[in-house]
N, C-alpha and C positions, 0 to 999 in steps of 0.2 A: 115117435120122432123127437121129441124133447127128452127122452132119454138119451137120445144119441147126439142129439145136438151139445148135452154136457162132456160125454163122454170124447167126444174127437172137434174140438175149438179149434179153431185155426192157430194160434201159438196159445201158448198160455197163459194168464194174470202177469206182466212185468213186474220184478222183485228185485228190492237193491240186496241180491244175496250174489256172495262169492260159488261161484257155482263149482259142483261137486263136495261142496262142504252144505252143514246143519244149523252150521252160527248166521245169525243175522249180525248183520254191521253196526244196525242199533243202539245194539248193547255196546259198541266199542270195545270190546276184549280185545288185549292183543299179549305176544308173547310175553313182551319187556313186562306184562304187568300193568302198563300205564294205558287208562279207557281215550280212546280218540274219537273223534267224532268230527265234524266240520268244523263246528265253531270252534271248540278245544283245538285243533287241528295249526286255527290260524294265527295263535297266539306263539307259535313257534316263527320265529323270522325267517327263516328261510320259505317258508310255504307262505307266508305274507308276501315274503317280495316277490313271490314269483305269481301268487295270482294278482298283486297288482301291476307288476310291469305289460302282465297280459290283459290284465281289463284296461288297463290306462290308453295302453296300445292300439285295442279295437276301438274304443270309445275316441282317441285321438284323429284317426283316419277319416279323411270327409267321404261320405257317403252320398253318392249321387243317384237320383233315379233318372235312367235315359231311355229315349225311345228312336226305334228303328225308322229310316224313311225310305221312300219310292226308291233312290238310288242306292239302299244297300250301309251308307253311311248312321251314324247314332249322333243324336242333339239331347241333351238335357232336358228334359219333361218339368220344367221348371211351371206350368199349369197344372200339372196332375196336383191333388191335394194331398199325395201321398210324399211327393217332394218333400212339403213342408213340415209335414210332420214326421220322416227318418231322419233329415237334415237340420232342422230346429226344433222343433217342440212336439213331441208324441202325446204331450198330455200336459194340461194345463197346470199342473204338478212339480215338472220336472223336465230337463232342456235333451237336446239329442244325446251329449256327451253322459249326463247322469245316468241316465236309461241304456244304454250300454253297456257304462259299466259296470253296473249291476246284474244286467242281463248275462252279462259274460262270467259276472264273479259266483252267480250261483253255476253256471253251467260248468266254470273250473271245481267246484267245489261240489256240489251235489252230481255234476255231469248229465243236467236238463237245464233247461232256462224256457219259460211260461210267463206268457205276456194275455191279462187278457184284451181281443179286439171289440168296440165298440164300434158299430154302425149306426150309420143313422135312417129313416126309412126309406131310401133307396137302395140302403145294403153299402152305402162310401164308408171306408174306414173313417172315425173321425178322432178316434182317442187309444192307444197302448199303454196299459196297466199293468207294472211288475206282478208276477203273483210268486210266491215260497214254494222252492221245489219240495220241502220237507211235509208241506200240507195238500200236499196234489197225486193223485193215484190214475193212473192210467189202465183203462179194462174195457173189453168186449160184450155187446150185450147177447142177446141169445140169437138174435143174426149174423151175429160174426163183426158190428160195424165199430168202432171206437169210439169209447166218450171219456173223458175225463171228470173225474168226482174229487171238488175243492174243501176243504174244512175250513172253514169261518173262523176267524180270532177275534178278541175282543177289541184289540186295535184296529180290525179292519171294519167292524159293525158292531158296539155294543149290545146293540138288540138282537143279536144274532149270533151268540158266540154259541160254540161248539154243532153250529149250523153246518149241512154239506149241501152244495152246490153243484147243482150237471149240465157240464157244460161241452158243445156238440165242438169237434173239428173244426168248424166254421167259426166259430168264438175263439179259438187258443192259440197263437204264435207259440211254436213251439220248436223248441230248436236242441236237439237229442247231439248228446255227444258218444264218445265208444260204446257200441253196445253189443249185444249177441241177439237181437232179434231185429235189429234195424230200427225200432220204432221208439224204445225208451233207453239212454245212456245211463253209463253207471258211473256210481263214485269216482274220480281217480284218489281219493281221500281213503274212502272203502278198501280199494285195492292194493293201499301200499302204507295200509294201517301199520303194519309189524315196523315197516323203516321209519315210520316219523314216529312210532312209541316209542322206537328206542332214540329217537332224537330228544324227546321229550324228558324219555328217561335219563339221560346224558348231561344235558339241562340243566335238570332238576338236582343230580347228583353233584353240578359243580357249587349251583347255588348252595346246596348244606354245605358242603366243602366249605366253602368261603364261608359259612355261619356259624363254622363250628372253630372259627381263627385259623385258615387254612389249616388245619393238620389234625391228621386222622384221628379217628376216637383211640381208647386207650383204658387203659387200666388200674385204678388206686388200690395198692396195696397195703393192708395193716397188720403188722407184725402180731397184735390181740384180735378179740373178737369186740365188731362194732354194734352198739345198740341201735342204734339209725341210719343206717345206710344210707335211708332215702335224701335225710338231711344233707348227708357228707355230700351226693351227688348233686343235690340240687346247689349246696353252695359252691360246690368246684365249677360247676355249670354257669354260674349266674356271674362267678368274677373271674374268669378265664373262658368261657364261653362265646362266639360270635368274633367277628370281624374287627368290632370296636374295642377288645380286650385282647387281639394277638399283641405277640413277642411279651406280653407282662413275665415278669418273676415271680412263680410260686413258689413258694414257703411252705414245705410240710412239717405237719410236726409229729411225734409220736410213734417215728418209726416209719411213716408212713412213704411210697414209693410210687411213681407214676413210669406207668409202662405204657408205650402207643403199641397200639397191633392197628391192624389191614397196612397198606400197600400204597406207595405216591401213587399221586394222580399219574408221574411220567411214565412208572412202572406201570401200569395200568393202559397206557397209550391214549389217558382220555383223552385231548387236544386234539389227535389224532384220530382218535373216533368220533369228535366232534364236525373235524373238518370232513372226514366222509361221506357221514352222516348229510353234511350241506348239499355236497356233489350228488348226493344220492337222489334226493330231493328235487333239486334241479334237473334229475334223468328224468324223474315221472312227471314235467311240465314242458319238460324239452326245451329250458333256459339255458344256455351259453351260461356259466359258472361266472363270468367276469360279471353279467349281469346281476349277479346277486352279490357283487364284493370277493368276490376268486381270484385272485389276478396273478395266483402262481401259475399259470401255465400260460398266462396272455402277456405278448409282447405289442410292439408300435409294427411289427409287422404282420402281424398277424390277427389283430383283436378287429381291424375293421373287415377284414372278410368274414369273422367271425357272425358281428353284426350283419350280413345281409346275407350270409346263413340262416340267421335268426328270424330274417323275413321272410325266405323263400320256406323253410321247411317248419320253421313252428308258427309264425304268423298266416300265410296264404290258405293252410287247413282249415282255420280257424275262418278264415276271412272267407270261405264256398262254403262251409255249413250256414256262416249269416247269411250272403246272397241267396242260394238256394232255398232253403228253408221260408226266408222274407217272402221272394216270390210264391211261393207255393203255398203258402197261407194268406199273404194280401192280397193277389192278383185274380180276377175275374181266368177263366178260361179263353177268352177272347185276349186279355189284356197279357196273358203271357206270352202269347205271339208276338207281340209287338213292343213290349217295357221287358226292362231288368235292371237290377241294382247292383251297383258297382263301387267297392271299395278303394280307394286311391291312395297306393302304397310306391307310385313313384318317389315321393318323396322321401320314404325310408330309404330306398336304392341308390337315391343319389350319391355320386362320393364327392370327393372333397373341391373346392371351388376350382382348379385348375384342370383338376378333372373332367369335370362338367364345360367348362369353355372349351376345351380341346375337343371334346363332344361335339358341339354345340359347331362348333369351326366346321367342320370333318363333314354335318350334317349338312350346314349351309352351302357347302362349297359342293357338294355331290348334287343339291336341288330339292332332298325331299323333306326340307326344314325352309320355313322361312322366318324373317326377322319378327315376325309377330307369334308365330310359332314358338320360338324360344325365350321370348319376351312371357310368352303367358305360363310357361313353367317357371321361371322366375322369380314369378306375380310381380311383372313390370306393365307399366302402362302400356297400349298397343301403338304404333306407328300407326297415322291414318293411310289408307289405302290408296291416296292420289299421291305420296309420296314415297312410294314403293314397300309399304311394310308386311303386303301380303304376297312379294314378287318369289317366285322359284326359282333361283339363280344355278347357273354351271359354267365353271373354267371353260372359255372359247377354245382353249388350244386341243381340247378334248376331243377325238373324230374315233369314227368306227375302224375297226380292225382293218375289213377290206381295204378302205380310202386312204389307210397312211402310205404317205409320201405322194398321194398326189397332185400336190402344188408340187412339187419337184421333177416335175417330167417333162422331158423337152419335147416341143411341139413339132409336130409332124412339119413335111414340105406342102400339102394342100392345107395345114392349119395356118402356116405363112403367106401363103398367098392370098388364104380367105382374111387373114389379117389387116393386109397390105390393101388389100381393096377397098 
């Protein structure tokens, strides 16, 4: 039976490999030549800004935990102790917002994000601890059931380094981004290694550019034969060489001739391959281009729809694997019937102030808005209730279909005389 149990596992060891390929990610190979990795990765600006406009984003959003009542309606679980600690402080460490953004920054980058949960001995959450996707494995044991096995560093326990740690389902917030087995995400780093080396690569080749006194390498020519080469080239190097020693006049002597060989940058399309490169980048986080400094293609009429594009289709994804996930690791099975956590993204939606009044008008006049109502999206102080601030108001002149025009009808001869009497 334990032969068989190896042989047919229910999926297999999770592995950050590109699947049908041999290479691990690891290694950071890529075509351009240039090794990526996460951290290498983020030293590129375009992939900074775009995992921080997304971590800053989730981390920004208030996070409320609410619970269901008798009548069907949700109140804020402002008593639960799980409140306090999604919404201010997970751990005595660090506040709601850091712990987010964090959370969020390995899960754009490594594509998991591992938090460990501390209980106290009733089993109450009491404390969430960032943990390193890169030190954390995910595997089946010979029941089929999942554990995770953590590697200790010497930052995280000196007396413990190159320690591992197993830690059950009930210990790990874990929160998987795209994957192919449902249970562990992959790099989006890994997956689009080839387009950020050659961003890298890109980069890297304007920098020498500009190092070498913008203009390309070249050729000393010497009419004789030279006894030191190396010499000639290190001095041509040293005083016409770099950025600080462009447009100088050199002075050959001896016959000697300077030929440039390769190709302009224009010829070359770098510029042009650089700003793709950006756009490219932006596809595999799913930023609106203008969000990272783009703004050839964004105008005043179009960059705000853009923006709540950016919340309905790259933000809200983002924002049901935190809710989901949160629930399903912090919640008792009793307590998910009844709580759930909710990200509040009205306020990216919002548009512009005249917008929102017109809104706000439209809502109040129809009755299913009232003045405290839109006072508390606002964040304006409430109207107290004995003077009308929680009323549901409607235009009087407003009647059902059937009833129009029945003030306009003239009265029968028995309604005249029942009048008159």
């Amino acid at each position: 039976m334990s032969i068989l149990s190896g042989l047919f596992k229910p999926r297999d060891k999770p592995q950050n490999r590109t699947a049908g390929s041999t290479y691990s990610f690891y290694m950071g190979g890529t075509t351009s030549g240039k090794n990526v990795t996460e951290r290498s990765a983020m030293q590129m600006t375009a992939v900074h800004s775009c995992v921080r406009i997304l971590a800053e984003a989730i981390a920004c959003l208030p996070l409320h935990l609410y619970r269901y009542t008798e009548s069907g309606d949700k109140v804020k679980a402002i008593d639960h102790p799980l409140y306090h600690l999604l919404h201010d402080e997970p751990n005595p460490e660090m506040t709601s917002f850091s712990f987010r953004e964090t959370l969020m920054t390995h899960l754009l980058l490594w594509g998991n994000a591992y938090a460990q949960i501390i209980r106290n001995g009733k089993g109450e959450v009491v404390a969430l601890y960032p943990l390193m996707p890169n030190r954390m494995e995910v595997d089946r044991d010979r029941q089929g059931q999942i554990y995770y096995s953590y590697t200790i560093a010497s930052e995280d326990a000196p007396t413990l380094k190159g320690s591992t740690v197993y830690l059950s389902p009930a210990d790990v917030l874990h929160i998987p981004g795209l994957g192919f087995d449902g249970l562990v995400g992959y790099s989006p780093i890994a997956m689009a290694k080839n387009s950020i080396g050659m961003a890298i690569a890109c980069e890297e080749y304007g920098a020498k550019f500009f190092a070498n006194g913008a203009a390309p390498g070249g050729v000393l020519e010497h009419p004789g034969t030279i006894k030191d080469p190396q010499r000639v080239r290190e001095s041509w190097q040293s005083t016409f060489g770099g950025s600080g020693n462009a447009n100088k006049i050199a002075v050959l002597e001896e016959g000697m001739k300077y030929t440039p060989i390769g190709i302009s940058p224009e010829q070359a399309q770098f510029l042009e391959t650089r700003k793709f490169q950006i756009n490219e980048i932006a596809r595999i986080f799913r930023v609106p281009p203008h969000m990272v400094g783009d703004l050839e293609k964004s105008s005043f009429s179009n960059i705000e729809q853009q923006s709540l594009e950016f919340v309905k289709y790259t933000l809200d994804p983002w924002v049901i694997r935190w809710e989901q996930n949160l629930a399903r690791s912090l919640f008792s099975a009793e307590e998910k019937k009844a709580y759930f956590f909710k990200f509040n993204v009205e306020g990216l939606l919002r548009g512009d102030y005249a917008s929102r009044m017109s809104g706000y008008a439209t809502a109040r006049q129809n009755g299913w808005m009232s003045a405290n109502d839109i006072r508390s999206l606002e964040n304006l102080d409430k109207i107290p209730t004995e003077e009308g601030g929680d009323l549901y108001l409607i235009n009087g002149n407003m009647t059902k279909l059937k009833d129009a025009g029945i003030f306009a009808v003239t009265p029968t001869t028995e309604q005249e005389e029942t009048t008159s009497e």
